[in-house]
C-alpha positions as CSV (number, residue, x, y, z in Angstrom):
1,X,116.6,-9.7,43.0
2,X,118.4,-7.2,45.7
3,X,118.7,-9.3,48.6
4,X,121.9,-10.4,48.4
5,X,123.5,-7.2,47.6
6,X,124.7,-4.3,50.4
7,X,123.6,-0.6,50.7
8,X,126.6,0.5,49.1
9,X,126.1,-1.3,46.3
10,X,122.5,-0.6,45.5
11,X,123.6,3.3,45.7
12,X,126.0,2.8,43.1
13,X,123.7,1.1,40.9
14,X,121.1,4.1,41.4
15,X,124.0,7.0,41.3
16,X,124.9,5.4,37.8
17,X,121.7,5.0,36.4
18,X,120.9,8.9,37.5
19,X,124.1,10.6,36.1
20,X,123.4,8.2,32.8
21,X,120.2,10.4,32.4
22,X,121.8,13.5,33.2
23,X,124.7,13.4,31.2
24,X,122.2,12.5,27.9
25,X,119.7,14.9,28.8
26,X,122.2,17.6,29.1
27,X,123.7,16.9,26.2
28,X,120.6,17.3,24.0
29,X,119.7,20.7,25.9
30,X,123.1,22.2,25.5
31,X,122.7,21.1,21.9
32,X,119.1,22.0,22.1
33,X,120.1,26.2,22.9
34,X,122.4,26.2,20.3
35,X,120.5,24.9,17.5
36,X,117.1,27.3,18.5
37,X,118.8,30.4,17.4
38,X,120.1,29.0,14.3
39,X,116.4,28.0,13.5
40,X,115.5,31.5,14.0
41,X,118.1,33.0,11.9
42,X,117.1,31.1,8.7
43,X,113.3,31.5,9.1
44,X,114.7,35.6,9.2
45,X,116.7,35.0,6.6
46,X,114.6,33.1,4.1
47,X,111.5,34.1,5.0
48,X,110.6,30.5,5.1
49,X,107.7,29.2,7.6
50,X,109.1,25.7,7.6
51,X,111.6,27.1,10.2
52,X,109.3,28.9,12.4
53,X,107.3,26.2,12.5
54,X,110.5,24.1,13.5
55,X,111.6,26.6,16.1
56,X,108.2,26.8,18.0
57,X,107.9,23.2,18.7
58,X,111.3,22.9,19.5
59,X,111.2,26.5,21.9
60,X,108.5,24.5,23.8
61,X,110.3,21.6,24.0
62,X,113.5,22.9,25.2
63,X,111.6,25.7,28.1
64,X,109.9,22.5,29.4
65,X,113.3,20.6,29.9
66,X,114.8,23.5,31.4
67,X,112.3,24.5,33.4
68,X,112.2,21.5,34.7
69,X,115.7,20.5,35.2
70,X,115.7,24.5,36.9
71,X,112.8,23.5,39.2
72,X,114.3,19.9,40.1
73,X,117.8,21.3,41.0
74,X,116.1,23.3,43.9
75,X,114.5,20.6,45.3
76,X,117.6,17.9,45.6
77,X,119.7,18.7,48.0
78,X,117.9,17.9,51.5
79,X,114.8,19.8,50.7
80,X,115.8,23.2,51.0
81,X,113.3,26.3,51.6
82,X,110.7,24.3,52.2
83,X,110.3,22.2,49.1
84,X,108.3,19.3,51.1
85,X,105.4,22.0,51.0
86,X,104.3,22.0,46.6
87,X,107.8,20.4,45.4
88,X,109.9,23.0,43.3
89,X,107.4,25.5,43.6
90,X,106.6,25.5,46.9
91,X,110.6,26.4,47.5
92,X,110.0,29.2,45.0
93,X,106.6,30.2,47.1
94,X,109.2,30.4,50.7
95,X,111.8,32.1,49.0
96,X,109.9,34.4,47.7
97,X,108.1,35.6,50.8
């Protein structure tokens, strides 16, 4: 399926398909941080549980997707401070010492 295309073509194909992702998955967490607090706000307001119970799934949600986009960022550029050693938090481990 590859063979007959060059280096610099596959890398195009892959650089698309990742900033594809990134761009939709930033989108929902920037839209994600904005909608938590307004969650919040109207369980304070009304008193109503629906809304907490809406907030804490979503909180969880969104601290996973950040953490992990956090954790990611510090791994991909050339494996700095040591992230071959544990991934993201092996960097944090290194830096940390």
């Amino acid at each position: 399926m590859f063979e007959g295309m060059s280096a610099l073509t596959l890398a195009r194909i892959q650089f698309a398909f990742t900033v594809s992702f990134h761009i939709i998955f930033t989108a929902f967490s920037i839209r994600r941080a904005s909608w938590l607090p307004v969650l919040e706000w109207r369980w304070l307001k009304t008193g109503n549980t629906v809304y907490a119970e809406i907030y804490r799934m979503w909180v969880k949600i969104f601290a996973v997707t950040f953490g992990g986009t956090s954790a990611g960022k510090s791994c991909s550029h050339g494996r700095p401070l040591g992230c071959s050693e544990g991934g993201a938090f092996g960097a944090l481990r290194v830096a940390g010492s």
